[in-house]
N, CA, C and O atoms as CSV, one atom per row, in Angstrom:
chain,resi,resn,atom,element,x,y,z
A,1,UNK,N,N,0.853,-1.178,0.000
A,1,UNK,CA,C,0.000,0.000,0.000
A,1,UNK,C,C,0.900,1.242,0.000
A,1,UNK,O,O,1.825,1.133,0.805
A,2,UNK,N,N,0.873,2.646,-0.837
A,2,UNK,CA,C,1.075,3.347,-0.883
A,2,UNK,C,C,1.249,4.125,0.804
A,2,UNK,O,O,0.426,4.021,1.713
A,3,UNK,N,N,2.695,4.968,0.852
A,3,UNK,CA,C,2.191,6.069,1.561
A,3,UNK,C,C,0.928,6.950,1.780
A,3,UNK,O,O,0.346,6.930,2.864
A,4,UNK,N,N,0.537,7.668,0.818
A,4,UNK,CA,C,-0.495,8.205,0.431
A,4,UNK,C,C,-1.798,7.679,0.966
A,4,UNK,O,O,-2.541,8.478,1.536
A,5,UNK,N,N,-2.156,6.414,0.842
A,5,UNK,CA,C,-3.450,6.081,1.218
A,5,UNK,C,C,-2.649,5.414,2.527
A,5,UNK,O,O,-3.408,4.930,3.367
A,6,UNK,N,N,-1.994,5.373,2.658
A,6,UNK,CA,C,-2.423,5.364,4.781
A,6,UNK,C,C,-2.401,6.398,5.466
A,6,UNK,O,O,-2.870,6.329,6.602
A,7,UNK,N,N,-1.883,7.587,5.010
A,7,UNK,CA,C,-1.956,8.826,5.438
A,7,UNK,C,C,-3.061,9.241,5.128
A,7,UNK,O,O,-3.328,10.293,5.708
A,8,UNK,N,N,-3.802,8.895,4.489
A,8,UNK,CA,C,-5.392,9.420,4.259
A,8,UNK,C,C,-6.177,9.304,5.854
A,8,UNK,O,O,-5.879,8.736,6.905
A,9,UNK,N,N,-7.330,10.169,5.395
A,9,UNK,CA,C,-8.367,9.906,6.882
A,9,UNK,C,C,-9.357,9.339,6.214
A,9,UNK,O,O,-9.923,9.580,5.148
A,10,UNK,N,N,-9.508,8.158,7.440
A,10,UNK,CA,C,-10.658,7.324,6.526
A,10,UNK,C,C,-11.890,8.411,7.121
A,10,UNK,O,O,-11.833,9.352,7.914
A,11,UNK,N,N,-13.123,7.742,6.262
A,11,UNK,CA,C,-14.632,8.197,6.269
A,11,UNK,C,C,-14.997,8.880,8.145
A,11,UNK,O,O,-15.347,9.883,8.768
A,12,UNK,N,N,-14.523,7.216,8.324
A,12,UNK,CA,C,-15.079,7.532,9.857
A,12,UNK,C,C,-14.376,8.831,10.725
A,12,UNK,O,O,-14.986,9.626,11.439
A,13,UNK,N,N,-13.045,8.804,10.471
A,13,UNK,CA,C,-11.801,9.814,11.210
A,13,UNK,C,C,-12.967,11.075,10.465
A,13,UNK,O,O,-13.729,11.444,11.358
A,14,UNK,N,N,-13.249,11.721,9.248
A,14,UNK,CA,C,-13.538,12.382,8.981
A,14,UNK,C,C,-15.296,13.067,9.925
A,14,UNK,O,O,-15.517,14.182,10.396
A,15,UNK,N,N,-16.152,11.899,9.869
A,15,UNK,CA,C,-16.984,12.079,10.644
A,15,UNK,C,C,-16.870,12.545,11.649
A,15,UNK,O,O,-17.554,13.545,11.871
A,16,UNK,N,N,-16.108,12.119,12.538
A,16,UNK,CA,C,-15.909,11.967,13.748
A,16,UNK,C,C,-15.402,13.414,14.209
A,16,UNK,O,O,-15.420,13.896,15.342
A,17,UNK,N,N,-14.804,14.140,12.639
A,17,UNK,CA,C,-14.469,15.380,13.321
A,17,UNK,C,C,-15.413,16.342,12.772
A,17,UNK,O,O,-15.017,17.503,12.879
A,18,UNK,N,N,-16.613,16.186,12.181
A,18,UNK,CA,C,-17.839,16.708,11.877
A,18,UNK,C,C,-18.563,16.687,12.735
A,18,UNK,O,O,-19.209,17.691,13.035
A,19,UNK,N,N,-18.649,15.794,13.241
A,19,UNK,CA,C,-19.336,15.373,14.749
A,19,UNK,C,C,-18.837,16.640,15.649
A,19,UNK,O,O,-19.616,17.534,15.981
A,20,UNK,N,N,-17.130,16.617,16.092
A,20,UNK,CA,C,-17.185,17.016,17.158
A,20,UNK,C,C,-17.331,18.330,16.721
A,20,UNK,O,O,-18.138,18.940,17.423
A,21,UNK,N,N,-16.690,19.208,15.525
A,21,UNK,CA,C,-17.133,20.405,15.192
A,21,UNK,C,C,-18.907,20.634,15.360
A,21,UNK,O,O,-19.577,21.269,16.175
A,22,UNK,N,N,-19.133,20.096,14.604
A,22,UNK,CA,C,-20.979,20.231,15.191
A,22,UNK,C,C,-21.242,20.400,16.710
A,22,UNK,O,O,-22.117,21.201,17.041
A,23,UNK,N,N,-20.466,19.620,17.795
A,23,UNK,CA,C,-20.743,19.707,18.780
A,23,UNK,C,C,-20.337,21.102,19.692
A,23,UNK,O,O,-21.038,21.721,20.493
A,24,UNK,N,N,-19.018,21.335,19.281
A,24,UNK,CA,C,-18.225,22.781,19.844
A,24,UNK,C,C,-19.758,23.813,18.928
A,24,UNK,O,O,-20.657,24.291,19.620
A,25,UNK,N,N,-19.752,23.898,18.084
A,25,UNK,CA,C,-20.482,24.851,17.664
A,25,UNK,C,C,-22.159,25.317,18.462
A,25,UNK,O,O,-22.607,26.364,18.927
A,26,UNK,N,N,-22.804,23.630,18.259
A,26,UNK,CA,C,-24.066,23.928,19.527
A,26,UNK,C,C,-23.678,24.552,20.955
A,26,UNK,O,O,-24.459,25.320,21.516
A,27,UNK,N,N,-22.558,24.230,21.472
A,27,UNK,CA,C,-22.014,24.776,23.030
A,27,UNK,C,C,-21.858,26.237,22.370
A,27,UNK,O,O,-22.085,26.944,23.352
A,28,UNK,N,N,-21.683,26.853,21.620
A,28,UNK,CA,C,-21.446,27.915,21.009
A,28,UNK,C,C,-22.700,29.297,21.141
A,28,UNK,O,O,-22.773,30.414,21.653
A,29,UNK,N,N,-23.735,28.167,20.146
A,29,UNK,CA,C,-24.936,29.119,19.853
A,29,UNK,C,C,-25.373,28.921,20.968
A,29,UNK,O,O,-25.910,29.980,21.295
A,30,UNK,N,N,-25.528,27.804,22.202
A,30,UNK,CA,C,-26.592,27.512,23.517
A,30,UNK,C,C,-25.555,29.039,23.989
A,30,UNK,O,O,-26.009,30.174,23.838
A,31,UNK,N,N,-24.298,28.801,24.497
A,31,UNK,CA,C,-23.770,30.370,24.893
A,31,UNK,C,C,-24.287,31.384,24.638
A,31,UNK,O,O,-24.663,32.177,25.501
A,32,UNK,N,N,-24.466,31.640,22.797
A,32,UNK,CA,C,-24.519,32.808,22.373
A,32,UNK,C,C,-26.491,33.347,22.662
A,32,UNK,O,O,-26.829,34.524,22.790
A,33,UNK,N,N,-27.362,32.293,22.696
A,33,UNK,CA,C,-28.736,32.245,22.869
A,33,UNK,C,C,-28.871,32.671,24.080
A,33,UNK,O,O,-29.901,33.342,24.143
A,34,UNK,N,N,-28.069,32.581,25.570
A,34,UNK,CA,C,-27.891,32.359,26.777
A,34,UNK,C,C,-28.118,34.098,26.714
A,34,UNK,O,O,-29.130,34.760,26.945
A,35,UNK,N,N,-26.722,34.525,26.298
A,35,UNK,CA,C,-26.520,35.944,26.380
A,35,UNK,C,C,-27.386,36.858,25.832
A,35,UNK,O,O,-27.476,38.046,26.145
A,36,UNK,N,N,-28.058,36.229,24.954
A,36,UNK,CA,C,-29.198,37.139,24.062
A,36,UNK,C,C,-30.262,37.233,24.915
A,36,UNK,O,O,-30.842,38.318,24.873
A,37,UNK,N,N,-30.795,36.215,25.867
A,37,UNK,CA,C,-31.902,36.008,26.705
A,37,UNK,C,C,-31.658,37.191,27.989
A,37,UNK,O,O,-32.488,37.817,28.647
A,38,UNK,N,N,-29.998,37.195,28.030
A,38,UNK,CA,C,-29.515,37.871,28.903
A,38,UNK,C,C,-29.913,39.397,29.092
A,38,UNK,O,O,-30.240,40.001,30.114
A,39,UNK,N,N,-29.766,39.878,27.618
A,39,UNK,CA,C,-29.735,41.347,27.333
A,39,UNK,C,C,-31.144,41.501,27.344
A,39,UNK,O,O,-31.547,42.574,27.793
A,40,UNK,N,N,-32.258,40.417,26.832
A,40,UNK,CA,C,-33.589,40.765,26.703
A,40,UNK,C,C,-34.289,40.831,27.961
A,40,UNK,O,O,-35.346,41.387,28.257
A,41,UNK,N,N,-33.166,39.884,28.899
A,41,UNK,CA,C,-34.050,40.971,30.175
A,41,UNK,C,C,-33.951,41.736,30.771
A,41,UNK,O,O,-34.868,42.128,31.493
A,42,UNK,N,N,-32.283,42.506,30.697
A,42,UNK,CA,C,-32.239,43.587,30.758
A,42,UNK,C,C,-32.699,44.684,30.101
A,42,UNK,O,O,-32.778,45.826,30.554
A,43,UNK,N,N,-32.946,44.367,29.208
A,43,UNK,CA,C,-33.640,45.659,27.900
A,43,UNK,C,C,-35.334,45.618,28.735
A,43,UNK,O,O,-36.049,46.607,28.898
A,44,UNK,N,N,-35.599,44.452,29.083
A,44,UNK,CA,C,-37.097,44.717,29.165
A,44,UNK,C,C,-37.498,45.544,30.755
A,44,UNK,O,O,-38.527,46.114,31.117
A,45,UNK,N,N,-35.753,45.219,31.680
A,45,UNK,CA,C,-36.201,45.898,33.361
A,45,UNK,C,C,-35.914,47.278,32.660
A,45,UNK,O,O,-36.673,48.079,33.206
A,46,UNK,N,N,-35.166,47.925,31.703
A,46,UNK,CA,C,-34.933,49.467,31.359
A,46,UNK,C,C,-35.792,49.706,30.255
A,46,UNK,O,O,-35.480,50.818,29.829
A,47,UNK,N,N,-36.864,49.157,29.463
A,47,UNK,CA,C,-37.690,49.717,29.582
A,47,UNK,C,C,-39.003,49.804,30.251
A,47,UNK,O,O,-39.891,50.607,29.964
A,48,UNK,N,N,-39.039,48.904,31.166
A,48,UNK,CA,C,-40.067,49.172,32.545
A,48,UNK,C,C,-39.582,50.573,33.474
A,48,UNK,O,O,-40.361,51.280,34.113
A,49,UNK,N,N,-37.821,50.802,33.343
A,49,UNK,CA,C,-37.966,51.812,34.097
A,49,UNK,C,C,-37.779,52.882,33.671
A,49,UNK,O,O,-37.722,53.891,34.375
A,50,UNK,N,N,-37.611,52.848,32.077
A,50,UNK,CA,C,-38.130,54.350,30.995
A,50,UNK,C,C,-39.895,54.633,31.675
A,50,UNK,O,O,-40.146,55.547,32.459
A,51,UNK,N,N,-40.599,53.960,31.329
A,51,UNK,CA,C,-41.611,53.766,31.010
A,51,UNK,C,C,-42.715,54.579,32.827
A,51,UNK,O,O,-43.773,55.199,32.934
A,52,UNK,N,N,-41.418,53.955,34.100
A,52,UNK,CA,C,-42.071,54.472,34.860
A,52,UNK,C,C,-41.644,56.029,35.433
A,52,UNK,O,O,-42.362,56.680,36.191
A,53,UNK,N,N,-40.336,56.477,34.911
A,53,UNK,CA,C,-39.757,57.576,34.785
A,53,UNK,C,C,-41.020,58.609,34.081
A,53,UNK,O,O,-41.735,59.399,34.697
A,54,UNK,N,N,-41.026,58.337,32.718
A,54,UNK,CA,C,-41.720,58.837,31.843
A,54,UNK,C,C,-43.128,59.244,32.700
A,54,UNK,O,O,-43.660,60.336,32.503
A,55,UNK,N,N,-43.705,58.228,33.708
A,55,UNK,CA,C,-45.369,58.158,34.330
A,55,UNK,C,C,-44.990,59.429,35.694
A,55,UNK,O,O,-45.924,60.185,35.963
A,56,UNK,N,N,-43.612,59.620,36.516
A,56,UNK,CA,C,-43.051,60.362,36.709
A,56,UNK,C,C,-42.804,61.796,36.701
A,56,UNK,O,O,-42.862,62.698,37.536
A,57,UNK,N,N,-42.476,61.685,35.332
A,57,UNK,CA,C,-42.001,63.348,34.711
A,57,UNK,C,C,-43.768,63.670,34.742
A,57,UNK,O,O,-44.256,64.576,35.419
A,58,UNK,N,N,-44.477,62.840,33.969
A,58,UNK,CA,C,-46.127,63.338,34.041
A,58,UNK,C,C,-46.737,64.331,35.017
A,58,UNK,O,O,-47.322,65.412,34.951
A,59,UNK,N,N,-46.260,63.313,36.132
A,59,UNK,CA,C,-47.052,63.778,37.422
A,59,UNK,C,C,-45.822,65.361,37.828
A,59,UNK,O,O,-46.300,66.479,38.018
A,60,UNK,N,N,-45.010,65.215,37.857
A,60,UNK,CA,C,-43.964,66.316,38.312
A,60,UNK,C,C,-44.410,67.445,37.223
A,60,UNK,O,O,-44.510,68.569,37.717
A,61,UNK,N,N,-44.686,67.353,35.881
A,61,UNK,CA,C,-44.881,68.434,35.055
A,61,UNK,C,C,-46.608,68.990,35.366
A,61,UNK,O,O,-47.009,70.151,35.293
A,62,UNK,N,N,-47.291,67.942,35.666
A,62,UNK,CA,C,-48.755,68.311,36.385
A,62,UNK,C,C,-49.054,69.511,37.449
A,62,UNK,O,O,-49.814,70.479,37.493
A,63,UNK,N,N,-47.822,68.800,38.476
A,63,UNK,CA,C,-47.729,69.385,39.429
A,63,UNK,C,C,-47.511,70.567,39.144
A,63,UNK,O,O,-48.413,71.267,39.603
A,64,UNK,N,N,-46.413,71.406,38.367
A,64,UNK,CA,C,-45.969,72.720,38.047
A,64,UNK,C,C,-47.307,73.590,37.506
A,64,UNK,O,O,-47.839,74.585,37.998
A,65,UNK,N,N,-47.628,72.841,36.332
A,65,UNK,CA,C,-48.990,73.507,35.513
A,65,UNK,C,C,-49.953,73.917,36.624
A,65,UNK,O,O,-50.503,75.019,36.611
A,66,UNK,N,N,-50.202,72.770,37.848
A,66,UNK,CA,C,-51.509,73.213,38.583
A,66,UNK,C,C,-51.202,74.505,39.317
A,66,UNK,O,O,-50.176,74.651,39.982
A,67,UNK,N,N,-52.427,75.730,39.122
A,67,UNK,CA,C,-52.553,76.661,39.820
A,67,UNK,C,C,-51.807,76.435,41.676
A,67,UNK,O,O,-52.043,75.559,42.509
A,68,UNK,N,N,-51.380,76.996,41.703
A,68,UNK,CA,C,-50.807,77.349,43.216
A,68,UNK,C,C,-51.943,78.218,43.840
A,68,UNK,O,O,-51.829,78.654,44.985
């Protein structure tokens, strides 16, 4: 047998590193999904506390307008 074809990667060697690339990559996106969930609940406590700022300024600008 040739050099050449024993230095080859058989089918399976090849799989096997499709496999584990596939696998590093899911640990990857579950990370990258993790962090996205992360920011969406921070985005959603700042805009609960835009939102109660905003109900806030309302009442404080009310206050000024009303006759004294």
């Amino acid at each position: 047998m040739s050099e050449e074809a024993t230095t080859r990667p058989t089918i399976e060697t090849v799989l096997e590193r499709i496999n584990a690339l596939g696998e590093r990559m899911d640990k990857r996106f579950e990370a990258v999904e993790t962090t996205l969930e992360q920011m969406d609940t921070r985005l959603d406590r700042t805009q609960a506390m835009v939102h109660e700022m905003r109900a806030d300024f309302r009442e404080f600008r009310a206050q000024f307008k009303a006759p004294a």
